[in-house]
Every structure is written in structure tokens, then in C-alpha cells.
C-alpha positions as CSV (number, residue, x, y, z in Angstrom):
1,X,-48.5,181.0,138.8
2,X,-47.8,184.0,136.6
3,X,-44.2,182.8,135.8
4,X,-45.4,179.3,135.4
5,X,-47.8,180.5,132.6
6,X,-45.1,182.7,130.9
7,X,-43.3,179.5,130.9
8,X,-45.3,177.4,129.6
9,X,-46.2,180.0,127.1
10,X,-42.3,180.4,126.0
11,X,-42.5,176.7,126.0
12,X,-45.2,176.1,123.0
13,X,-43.8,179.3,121.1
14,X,-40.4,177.5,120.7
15,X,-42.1,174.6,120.0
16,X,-44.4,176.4,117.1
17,X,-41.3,178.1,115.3
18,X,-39.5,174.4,115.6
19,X,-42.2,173.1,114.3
20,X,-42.1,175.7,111.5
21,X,-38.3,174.5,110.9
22,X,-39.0,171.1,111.0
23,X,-41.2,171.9,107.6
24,X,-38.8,173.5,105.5
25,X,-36.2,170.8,106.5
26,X,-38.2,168.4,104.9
27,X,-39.7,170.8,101.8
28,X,-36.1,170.9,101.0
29,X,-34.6,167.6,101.1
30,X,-37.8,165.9,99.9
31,X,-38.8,168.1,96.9
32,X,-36.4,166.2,94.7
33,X,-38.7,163.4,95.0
34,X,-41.6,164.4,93.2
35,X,-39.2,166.0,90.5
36,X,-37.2,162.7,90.3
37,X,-39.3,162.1,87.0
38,X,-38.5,165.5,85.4
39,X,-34.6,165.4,86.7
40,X,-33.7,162.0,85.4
41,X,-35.0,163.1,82.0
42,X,-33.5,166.0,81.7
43,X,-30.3,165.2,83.5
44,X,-30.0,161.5,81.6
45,X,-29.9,159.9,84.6
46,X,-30.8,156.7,86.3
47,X,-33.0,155.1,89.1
48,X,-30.0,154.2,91.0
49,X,-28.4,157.8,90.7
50,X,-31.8,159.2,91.3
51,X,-31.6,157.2,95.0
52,X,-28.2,158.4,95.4
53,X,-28.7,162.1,94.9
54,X,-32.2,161.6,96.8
55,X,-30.4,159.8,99.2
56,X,-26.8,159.1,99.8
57,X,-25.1,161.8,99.0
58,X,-27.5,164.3,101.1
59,X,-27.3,161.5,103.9
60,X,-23.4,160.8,104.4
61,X,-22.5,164.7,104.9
62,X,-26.2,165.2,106.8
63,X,-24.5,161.9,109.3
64,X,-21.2,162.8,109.6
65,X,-22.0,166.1,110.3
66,X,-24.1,165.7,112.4
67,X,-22.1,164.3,114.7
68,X,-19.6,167.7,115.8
69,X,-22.9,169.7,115.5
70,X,-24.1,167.5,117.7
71,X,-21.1,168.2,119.9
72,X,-21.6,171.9,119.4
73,X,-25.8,171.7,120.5
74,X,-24.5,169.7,123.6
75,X,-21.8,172.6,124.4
76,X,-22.7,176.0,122.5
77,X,-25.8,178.1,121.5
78,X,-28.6,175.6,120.2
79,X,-31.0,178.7,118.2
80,X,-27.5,179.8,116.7
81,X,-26.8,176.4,115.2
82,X,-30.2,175.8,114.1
83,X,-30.3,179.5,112.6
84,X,-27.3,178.9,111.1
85,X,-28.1,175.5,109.5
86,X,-31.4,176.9,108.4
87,X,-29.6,179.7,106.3
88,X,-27.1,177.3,104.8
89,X,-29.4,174.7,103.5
90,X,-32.0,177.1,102.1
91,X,-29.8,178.8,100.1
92,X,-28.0,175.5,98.7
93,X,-31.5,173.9,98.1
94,X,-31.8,177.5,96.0
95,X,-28.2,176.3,94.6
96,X,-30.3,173.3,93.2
97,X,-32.5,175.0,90.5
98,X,-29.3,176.4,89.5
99,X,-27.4,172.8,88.6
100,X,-26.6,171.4,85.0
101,X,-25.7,167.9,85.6
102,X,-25.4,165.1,88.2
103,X,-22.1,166.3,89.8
104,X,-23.3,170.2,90.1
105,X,-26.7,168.9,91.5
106,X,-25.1,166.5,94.2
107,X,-22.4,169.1,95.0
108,X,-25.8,171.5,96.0
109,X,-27.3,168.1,98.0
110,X,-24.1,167.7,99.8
111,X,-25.1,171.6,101.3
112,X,-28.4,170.8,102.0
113,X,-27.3,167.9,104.1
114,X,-24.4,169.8,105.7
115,X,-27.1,172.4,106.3
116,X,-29.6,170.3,107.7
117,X,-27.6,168.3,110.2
118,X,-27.7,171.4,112.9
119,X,-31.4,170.8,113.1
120,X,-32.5,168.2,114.8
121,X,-30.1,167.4,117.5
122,X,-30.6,171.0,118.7
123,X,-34.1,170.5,118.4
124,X,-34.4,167.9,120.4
125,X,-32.2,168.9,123.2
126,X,-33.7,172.5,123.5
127,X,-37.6,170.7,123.9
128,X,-36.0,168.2,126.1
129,X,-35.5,170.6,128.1
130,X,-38.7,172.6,127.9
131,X,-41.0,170.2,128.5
132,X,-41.1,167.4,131.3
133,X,-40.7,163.8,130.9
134,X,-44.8,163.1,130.8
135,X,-45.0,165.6,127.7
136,X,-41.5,164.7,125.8
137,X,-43.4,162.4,123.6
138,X,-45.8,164.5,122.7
139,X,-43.9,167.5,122.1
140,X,-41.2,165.8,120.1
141,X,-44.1,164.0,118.0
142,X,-45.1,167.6,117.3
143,X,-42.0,168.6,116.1
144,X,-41.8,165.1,114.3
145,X,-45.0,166.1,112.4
146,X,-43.1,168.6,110.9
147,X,-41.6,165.5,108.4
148,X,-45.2,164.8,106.9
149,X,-46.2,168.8,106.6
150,X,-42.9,169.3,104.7
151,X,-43.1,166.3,102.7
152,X,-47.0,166.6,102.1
153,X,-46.1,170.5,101.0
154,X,-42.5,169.9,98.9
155,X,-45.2,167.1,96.9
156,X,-48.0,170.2,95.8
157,X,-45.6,172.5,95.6
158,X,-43.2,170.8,93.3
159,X,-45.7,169.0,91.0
160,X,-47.8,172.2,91.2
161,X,-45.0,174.4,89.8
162,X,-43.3,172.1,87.2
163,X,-46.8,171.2,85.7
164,X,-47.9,174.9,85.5
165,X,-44.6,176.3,84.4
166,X,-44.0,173.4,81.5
167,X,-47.9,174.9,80.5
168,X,-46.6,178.5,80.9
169,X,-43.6,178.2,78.3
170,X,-42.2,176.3,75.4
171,X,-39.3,174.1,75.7
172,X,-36.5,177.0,74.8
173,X,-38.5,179.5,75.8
174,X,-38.5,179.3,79.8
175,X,-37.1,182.3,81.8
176,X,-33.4,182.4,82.6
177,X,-33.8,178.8,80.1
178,X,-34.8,177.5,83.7
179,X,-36.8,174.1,83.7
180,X,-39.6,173.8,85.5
181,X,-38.0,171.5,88.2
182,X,-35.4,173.9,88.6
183,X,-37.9,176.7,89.6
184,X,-39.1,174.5,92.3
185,X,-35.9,174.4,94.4
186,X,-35.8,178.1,94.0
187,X,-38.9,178.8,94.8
188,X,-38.6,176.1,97.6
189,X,-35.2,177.1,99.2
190,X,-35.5,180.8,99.6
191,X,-38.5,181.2,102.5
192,X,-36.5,179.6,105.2
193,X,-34.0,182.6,105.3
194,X,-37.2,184.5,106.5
195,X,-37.1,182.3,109.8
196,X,-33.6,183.0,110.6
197,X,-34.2,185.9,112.2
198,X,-37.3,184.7,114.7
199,X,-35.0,181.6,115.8
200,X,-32.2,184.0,116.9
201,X,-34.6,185.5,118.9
202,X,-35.2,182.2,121.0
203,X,-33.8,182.4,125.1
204,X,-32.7,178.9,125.9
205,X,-33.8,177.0,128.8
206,X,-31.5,175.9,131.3
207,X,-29.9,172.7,130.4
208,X,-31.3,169.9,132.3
209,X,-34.2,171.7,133.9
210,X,-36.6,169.0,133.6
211,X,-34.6,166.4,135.4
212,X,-33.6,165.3,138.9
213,X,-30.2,164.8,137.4
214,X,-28.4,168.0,137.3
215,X,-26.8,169.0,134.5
216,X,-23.1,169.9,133.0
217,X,-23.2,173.8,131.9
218,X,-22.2,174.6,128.7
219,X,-19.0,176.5,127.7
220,X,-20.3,178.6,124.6
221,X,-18.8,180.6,122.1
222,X,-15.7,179.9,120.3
223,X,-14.9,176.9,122.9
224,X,-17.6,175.0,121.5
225,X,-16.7,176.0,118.2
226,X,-13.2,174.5,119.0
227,X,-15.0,171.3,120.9
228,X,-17.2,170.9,117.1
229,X,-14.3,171.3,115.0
230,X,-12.0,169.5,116.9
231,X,-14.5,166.3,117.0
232,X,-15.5,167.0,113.0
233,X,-11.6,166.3,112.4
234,X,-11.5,163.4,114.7
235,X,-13.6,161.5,112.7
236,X,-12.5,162.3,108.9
237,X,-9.1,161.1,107.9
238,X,-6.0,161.6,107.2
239,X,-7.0,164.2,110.1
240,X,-8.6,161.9,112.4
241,X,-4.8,159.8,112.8
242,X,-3.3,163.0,114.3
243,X,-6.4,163.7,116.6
244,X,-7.1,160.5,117.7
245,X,-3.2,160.1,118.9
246,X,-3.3,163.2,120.7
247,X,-6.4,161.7,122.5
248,X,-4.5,158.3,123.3
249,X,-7.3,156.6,120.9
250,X,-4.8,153.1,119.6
251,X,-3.8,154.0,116.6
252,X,-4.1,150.8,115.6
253,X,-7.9,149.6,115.7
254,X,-8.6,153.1,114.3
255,X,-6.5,152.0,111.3
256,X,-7.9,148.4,111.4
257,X,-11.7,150.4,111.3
258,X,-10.9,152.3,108.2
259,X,-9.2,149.4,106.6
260,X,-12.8,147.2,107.4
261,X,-14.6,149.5,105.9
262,X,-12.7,150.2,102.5
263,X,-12.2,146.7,102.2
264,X,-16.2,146.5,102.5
265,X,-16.6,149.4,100.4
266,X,-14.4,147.5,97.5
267,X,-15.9,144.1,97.6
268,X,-19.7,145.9,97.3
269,X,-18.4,148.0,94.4
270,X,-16.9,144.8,92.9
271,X,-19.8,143.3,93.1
272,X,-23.0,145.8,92.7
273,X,-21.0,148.9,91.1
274,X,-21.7,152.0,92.0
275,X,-18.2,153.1,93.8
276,X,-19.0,156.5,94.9
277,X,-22.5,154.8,97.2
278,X,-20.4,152.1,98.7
279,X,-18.1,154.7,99.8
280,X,-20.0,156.8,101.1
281,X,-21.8,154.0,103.0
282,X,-18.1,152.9,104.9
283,X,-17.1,156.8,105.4
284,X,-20.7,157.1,107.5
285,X,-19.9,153.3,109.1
286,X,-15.9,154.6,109.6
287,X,-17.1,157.7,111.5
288,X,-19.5,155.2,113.6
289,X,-16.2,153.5,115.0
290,X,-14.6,156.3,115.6
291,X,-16.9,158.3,117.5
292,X,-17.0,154.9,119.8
293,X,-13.2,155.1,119.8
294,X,-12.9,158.4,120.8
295,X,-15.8,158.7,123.3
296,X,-14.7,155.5,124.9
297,X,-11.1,157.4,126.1
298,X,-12.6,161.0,126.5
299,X,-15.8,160.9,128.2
300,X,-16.3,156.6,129.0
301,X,-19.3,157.8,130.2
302,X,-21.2,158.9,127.0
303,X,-19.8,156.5,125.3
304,X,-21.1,154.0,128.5
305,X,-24.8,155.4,127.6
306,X,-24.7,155.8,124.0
307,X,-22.9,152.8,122.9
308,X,-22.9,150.2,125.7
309,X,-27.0,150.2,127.0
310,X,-28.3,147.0,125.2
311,X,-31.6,148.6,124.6
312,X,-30.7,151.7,123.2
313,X,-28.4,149.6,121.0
314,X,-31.4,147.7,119.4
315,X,-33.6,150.3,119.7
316,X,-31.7,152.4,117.3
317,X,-30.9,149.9,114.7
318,X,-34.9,148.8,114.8
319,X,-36.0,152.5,114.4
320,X,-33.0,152.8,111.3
321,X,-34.5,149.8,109.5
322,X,-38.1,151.5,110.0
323,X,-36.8,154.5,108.3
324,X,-35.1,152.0,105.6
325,X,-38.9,151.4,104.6
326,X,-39.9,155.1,105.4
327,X,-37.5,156.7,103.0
328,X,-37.4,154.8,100.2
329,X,-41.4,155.3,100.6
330,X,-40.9,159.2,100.5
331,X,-38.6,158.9,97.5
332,X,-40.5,156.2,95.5
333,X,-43.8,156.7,95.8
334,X,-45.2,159.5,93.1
335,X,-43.1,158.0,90.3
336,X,-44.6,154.8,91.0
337,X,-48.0,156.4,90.5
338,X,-46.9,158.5,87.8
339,X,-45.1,155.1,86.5
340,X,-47.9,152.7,86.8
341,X,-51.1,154.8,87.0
342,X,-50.4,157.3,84.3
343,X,-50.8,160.2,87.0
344,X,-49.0,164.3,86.1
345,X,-46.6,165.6,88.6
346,X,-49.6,168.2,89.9
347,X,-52.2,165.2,90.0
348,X,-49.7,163.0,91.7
349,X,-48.1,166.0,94.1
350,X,-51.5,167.2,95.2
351,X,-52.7,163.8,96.5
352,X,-49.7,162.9,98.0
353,X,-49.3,166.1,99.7
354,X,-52.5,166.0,101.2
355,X,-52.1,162.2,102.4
356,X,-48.5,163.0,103.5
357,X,-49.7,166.0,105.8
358,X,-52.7,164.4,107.3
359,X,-51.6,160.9,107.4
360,X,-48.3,161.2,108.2
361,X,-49.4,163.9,110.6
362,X,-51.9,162.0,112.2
363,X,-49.8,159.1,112.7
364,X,-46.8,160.8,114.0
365,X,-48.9,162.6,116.7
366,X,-51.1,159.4,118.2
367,X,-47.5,157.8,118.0
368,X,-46.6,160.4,120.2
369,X,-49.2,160.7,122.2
370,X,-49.9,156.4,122.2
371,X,-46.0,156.6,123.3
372,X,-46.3,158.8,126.1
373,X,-49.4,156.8,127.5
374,X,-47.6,153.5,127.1
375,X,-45.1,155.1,128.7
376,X,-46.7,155.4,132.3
377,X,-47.9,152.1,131.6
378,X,-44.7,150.3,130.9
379,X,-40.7,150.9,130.4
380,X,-41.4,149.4,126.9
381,X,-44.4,151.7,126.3
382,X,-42.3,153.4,123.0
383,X,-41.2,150.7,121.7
384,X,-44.7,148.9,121.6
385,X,-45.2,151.6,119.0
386,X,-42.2,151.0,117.3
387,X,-44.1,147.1,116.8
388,X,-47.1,148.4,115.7
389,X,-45.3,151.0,113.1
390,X,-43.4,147.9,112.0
391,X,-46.0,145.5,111.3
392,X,-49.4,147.2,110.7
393,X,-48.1,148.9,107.4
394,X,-46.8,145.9,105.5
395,X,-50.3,144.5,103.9
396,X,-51.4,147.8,103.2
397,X,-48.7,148.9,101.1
398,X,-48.2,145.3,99.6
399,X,-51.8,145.4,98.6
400,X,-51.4,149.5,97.5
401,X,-48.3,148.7,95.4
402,X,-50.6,145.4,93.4
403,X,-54.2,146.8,93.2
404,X,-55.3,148.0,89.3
405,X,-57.2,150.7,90.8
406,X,-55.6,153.5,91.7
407,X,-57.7,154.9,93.6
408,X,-58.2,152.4,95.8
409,X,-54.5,151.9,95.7
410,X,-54.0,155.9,96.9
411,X,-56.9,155.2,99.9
412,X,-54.5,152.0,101.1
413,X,-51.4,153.9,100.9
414,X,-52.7,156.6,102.8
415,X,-53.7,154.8,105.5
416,X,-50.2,152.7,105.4
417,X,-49.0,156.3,105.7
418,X,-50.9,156.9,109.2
419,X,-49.3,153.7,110.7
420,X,-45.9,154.1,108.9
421,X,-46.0,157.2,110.9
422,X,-45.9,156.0,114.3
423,X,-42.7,155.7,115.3
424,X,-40.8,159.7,114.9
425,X,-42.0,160.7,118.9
426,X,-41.0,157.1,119.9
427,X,-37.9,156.9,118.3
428,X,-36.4,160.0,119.9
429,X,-38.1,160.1,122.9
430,X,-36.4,156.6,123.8
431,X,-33.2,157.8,123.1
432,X,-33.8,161.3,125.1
433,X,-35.0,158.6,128.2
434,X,-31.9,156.2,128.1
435,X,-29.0,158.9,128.1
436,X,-27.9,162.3,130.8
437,X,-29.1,165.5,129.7
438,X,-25.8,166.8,129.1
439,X,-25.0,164.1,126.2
440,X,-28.6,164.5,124.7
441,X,-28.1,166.4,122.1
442,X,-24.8,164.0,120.9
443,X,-26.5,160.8,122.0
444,X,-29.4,162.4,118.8
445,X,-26.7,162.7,116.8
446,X,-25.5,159.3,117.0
447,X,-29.3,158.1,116.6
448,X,-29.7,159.6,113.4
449,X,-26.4,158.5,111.7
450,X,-27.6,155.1,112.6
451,X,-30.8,156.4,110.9
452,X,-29.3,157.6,108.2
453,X,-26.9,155.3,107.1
454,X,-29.2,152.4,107.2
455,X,-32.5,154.6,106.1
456,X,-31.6,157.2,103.8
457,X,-28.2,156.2,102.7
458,X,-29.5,152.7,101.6
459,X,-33.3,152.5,101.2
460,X,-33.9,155.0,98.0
461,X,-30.8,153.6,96.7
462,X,-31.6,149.4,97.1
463,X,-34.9,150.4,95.5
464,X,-33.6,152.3,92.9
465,X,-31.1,149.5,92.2
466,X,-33.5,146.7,92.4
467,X,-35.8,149.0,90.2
468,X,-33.0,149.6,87.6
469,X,-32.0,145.4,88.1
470,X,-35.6,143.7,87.6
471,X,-37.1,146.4,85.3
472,X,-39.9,146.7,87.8
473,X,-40.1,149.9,90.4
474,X,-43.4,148.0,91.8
475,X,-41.3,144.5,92.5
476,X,-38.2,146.7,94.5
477,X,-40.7,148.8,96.5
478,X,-42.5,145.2,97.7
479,X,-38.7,143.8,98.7
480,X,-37.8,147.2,100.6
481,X,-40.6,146.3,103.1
482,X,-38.8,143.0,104.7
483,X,-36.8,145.7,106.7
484,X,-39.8,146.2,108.7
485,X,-39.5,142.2,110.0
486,X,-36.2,143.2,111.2
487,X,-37.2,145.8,112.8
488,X,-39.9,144.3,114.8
489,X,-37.5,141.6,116.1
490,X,-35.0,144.2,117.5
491,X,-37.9,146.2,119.1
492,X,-39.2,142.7,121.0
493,X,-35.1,142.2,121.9
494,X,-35.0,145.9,123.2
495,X,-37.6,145.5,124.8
496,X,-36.2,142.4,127.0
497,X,-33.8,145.5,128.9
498,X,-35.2,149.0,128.6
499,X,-36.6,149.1,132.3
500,X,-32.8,148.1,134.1
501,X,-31.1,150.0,131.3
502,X,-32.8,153.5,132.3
503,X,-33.0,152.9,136.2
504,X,-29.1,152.1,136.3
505,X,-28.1,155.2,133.5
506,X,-26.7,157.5,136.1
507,X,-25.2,154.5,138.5
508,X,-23.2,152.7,134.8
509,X,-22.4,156.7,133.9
510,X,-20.7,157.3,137.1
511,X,-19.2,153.6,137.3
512,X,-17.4,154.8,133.7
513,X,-16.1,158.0,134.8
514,X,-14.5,156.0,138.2
């Protein structure tokens, strides 16, 4: 019983300092939201370029990385990755305060993605395997509520400290001639160097020791570091064309991939502008195929799982337009209220930070929790959450973004908030319950470039686009919401096979390897 307490004990630590990670992620790619006002100014920049920085450019490097340290979390030493990550994208998010124009300020973004794509996969395959199936949910939501803290805490904290430091000093007269905005990444980036240390100290648990199914060990050290690199360059031309041969990948539909997706990228800059975004988009959709490719000649098994189960497949997409919503909200929504209801960054940042952490936290843990008790009730118990998180939110925010009073337009996005907030446990959890343990942590990785590309590379910057377009940031922020119809249609098509598609997972995964 002893050992089983200790456990258990070990279990919830992890969990806490996670939990504590989770946070500063989010402080420090979300800050630049409530600064968006202050950086455009003094940058001379636009709402579209605002959603690219914001969005894009931290989201195409966060995705594609993610991917080999996804392969690296599956193979090597999970608390040395995420210690690692944690150190790089502090000190780039530092880097930020430091910029002097668009291209120095996306340079630092492009860190804090790199930086903050060795989170989450890890994450989710180390409490995976600390807690059982009936508590997954739950823990994950946990972990998950990390999002709202860190957004609720980058809003105070950034409005807090640009207000009070343009009250503190003159225009010219600021120390180091830093702005206020470029305080806030400083003062934001630095603290998560003092977690490095406690994350070392983490002992993993044993791969798979939750399951039935046993699990493939993992080969550590530099052979892992070999395995990541060696996928990274798989994926990224001109290196990927040497790799992929050497891995008997055709040639020839790689080449027909890449040529897709330029072609794509050229007709959307042809007709929208904006080269560099519609680049970015096809490099993220490029490194999509060629994952496939390559998993479908190396390990047919994973790529059986990850890219063949029909549910998984519509799962994934229906979560990504859900975050298409979600993070144009997280971008968008203090300058609307500074925009349209004359609020200050401090007025603005406290409010929101307080709705973001209590909202957002208590929707992401009932979605959890709701998910978990579904669950047991049904094989489509998390994606009955993903419905509700789809649908419940839209009147809410549509009558939040037209209301004069902004009060009363503050009390209805905060409760859109709760609901938008539903689906972070589900959405994880579902992808944890449809692969093997040993492709977990790559099988997360492939889930949140699908996340990314579709939510964070596209949703800030379609709003900001449309917001640039009509002249009207309330008119974009009402479109952005039809992605949540989408969503709710692949959720009810999803849910159609999720009970065969996890009972036969281990029976299709050995039929590939055969």
C-alpha cells in the first residue's frame, strides 16, 4: 500500500510542476496579444501582420517541430526535452523585448515556437503513463488548464506593466529606451529558467505502465537524438529528397506533395497577398504528407493508427477547427475591447485575465472531468464534449461581440469562455485512446500540427485579414465562428466509428507490421 501511495504521490507532483509548465507556455506565446495594440503602433504594423507574428510564424516552426521532438519524447528522455524547450523559449520570449522591427520580432517568435514544441507531446506521454485510463481525462484537463492560467496571467501581467511603465516615464525617457511592451516579454520570459532545474529532477514512469498492451522501450541518448534529427530532415527539403530515398519513400509523390503545395501557396498569394503566410501554411501542409510518406514505409503501423483510423482522422480535424475559433479568440479579443469599448491595456488585461483563468479553467476541467464520465458511458463520450464546445459558445460570443454594453458584453464572453473551454482533456485524451503507447507521444505531435496549422496558423491571421479587408475587427471575429459548424459535423462523423476503431487498434497495428 505504501509503494502505491508514494506512487500516486509521484504521480500528482509531476502533474503539479507540468502543470506549472503548461502556464509559462502560454504567458509566453500569448502575451503578445494583449500588447498587439502597443506593437502595431510602435512597430507600424498591421492587423494581418499582427495575426501572423501572433500566429503563423510562432505556429509553422511550433508544427514542424514538433513533429522530430515528438519522435525524440516517443524514443529519449521526456523531462530533458521539456527542460530543454522550457530554457529555449524563455529566453527567446526575453529575445522579444529586445526587437526593433517586424523581422527581429518574428525571428524571436520563430524561438519561442521552436522552444515550445518539446512541451506538450512529452507532456502528454509522461501523464499517459502515470495515470490510468479512468483518470487520463482528468489529468490531462489539468494540465490543459494550464492554457487559461497562462493566458488569464500573460493578460494582467502585460496590460499591468505597459500601462504602469508608460505612467512611470516619458516617451524618450524609458530605461535602456525600452517601451513598455518590450518590458513585458522580459519580464515575462525570464521565470521559466527557474523551473528548469525541478523538471530535470523528474524519474519517468515506465513506458506503457498503464496498459494491457506492453510497450516498446526506448533507446535514449544520442540514438534518439539521431532518430529526432534524422526525422526533422526528412520532412524539410532539399534534405528531405536524400532521406526519404534512403528510406525507399517514391521519390516521386514526395515531389508531386511539394509541388501541390507551392502551387497552393502561389495561387493564395496571387490572390490574398501575403506570400510569406501562404508559405508557411504549405511548408506545415508539406511536412503533413511527408510524415504519412515516411511512416507509411518505416513503421506501417503508426502510420496504420495515426493516419488511417477514420475517427481519429475527423476527430483531429474537428478539434483543429475548434482551436480555429479558440485562437483567434485569444488573439482578438482585448483589442476588440480596447477598439470598441474604449477600455486601457491594464483595464482590459485584468478582466480578461481573471475570466481567462476561471473560465477557461473551469471549462477545461468539467471538459475533462464530463469526458471521462462520458467515457464509461459511451466510446463517443469525448467527443460529445467536443459538440457541446462547438455549439454552446456561438450565441454567446455573437451576442458579446454586438451588445453596447460592455459590461454585459465582458459577463457573455466569459461565460462563452467556460464552454469554449471544453474540449483541451477531450481532444487529447481521444488521441492518447485511439493509438499504442509507444507512438503516443508522435501520434500528439501529429494532433497538434493539425491543430496548429488549421488553429493558430490561420485563425488570428483570417481575422486579422478580414479585420484589415472590411474595416471592422467586430464583423471578422463574428465570421471566424462558422468554423465551429464544421466542427460539430466532423465530431457527429467521428463519432459514427470511434468504438470499432479503438477495439481493433492493436489487431489493424499488427495487420500493418505483417
Amino acid at each position: 500500500m505504501e509503494g502505491e501511495v508514494a506512487k500516486n504521490t509521484r504521480s500528482r507532483l509531476i502533474l503539479a510542476v507540468l502543470f506549472a509548465v503548461s502556464i509559462l507556455n502560454f504567458v509566453d506565446r500569448q502575451i503578445l496579444a494583449i500588447l498587439a495594440g502597443k506593437v502595431k503602433a510602435d512597430l507600424l504594423i498591421s492587423d494581418a501582420q499582427i495575426g501572423f507574428l501572433y500566429g503563423t510564424v510562432f505556429g509553422i516552426f511550433y508544427a514542424v517541430f514538433g513533429v522530430p521532438l515528438g519522435i525524440y519524447a516517443d524514443l529519449g528522455s521526456r523531462r530533458k526535452l521539456i527542460a530543454s524547450g522550457l530554457a529555449l523559449w524563455s529566453l527567446m520570449t526575453a529575445a522579444s523585448g529586445l526587437a526593433t522591427g517586424f523581422s527581429s520580432l518574428a525571428l524571436a517568435r520563430v524561438g519561442v515556437g521552436v522552444g515550445e514544441a518539446s512541451a506538450s507531446p512529452a507532456a502528454y506521454s509522461l501523464l499517459a503513463d502515470l495515470f490510468p485510463r479512468a483518470r487520463r481525462g482528468t489529468a490531462l484537463g489539468i494540465y490543459s488548464l494550464g492554457i487559461y492560467v497562462g493566458i488569464g496571467l500573460s493578460s494582467y501581467l502585460g496590460g499591468t506593466v505597459v500601462d504602469a511603465w508608460s505612467a512611470a516615464f516619458l516617451p524618450g525617457q524609458e530605461p535602456f529606451g525600452l517601451r513598455g511592451w518590450q518590458a513585458a516579454f522580459l519580464i515575462a520570459g525570464l521565470p521559466g529558467l527557474l523551473l528548469v532545474p525541478l523538471v530535470l529532477s523528474f524519474r519517468e514512469p515506465e513506458r506503457g505502465a498503464q496498459e494491457e498492451i506492453p510497450a516498446t522501450p526506448p533507446v535514449g541518448g544520442s540514438s534518439a537524438l539521431r532518430s529526432a534529427l534524422r526525422e526533422g530532415l526528412a520532412l524539410m527539403p532539399p534534405f528531405s529528397l536524400f532521406v526519404l530515398r534512403r528510406d525507399s519513400v517514391p521519390a516521386a509523390q514526395n515531389a508531386g506533395a511539394f509541388a501541390a503545395c507551392l502551387a497552393g501557396a502561389a495561387s493564395l498569394s496571387l490572390a490574398f497577398g501575403d506570400p510569406i503566410q501562404w508559405t508557411c501554411v504549405a511548408v506545415g501542409l508539406y511536412v503533413v504528407v511527408t510524415l504519412a510518406q515516411r511512416l507509411r514505409v518505416r513503421e506501417p503501423d503508426a502510420f496504420a493508427l495515426i493516419f488511417e483510423t477514420p475517427s481519429l482522422r475527423l476527430a483531429a480535424l474537428g478539434f483543429s477547427f475548434l482551436s480555429f475559433t479558440g485562437y483567434a479568440v485569444s488573439l482578438w479579443t482585448a483589442q476588440f475591447f480596447i477598439r470598441y469599448h474604449g477600455y486601457s491595456a491594464s483595464e482590459i488585461g485584468a478582466r480578461l485575465g481573471l475570466i481567462s483563468a476561471l473560465g477557461g479553467g473551469l471549462g477545461v476541467t468539467v471538459g475533462g472531468i464530463l469526458a471521462d464520465r462520458l467515457r464509461r458511458r459511451t466510446p463517443s463520450g469525448r467527443l460529445i464534449v467536443g459538440m457541446m464546445n462547438a455549439l454552446i459558445p456561438i450565441p454567446l460570443l455573437l451576442l458579446a461581440l454586438t451588445v453596447a454594453d460592455r459590461d454585459l458584453a465582458l459577463w457573455l464572453f466569459a461565460l462563452a469562455q467556460v464552454f469554449a473551454a471544453l474540449w483541451l482533456g477531450a481532444g487529447s485524451s481521444t488521441v492518447q485512446d485511439l493509438v499504442l503507447p509507444h507512438m503516443r507521444a508522435r501520434a500528439s505531435a501529429v494532433f497538434l500540427l493539425f491543430v496548429t496549422i488549421i488553429g493558430l496558423t490561420l485563425g488570428p491571421y483570417v481575422v486579422g485579414r478580414l479585420s484589415d479587408l472590411w474595416g471592422s475587427l467586430r464583423l471578422a471575429f463574428m465570421a471566424a465562428t462558422l468554423s465551429n459548424v464544421v466542427a460539430f459535423a466532423l465530431f457527429v462523423l467521428a463519432a459514427r466509428t470511434i468504438a470499432v476503431d479503438e477495439e481493433t487498434r492493436l489487431t489493424r497495428a499488427t495487420a500493418a507490421r505483417a
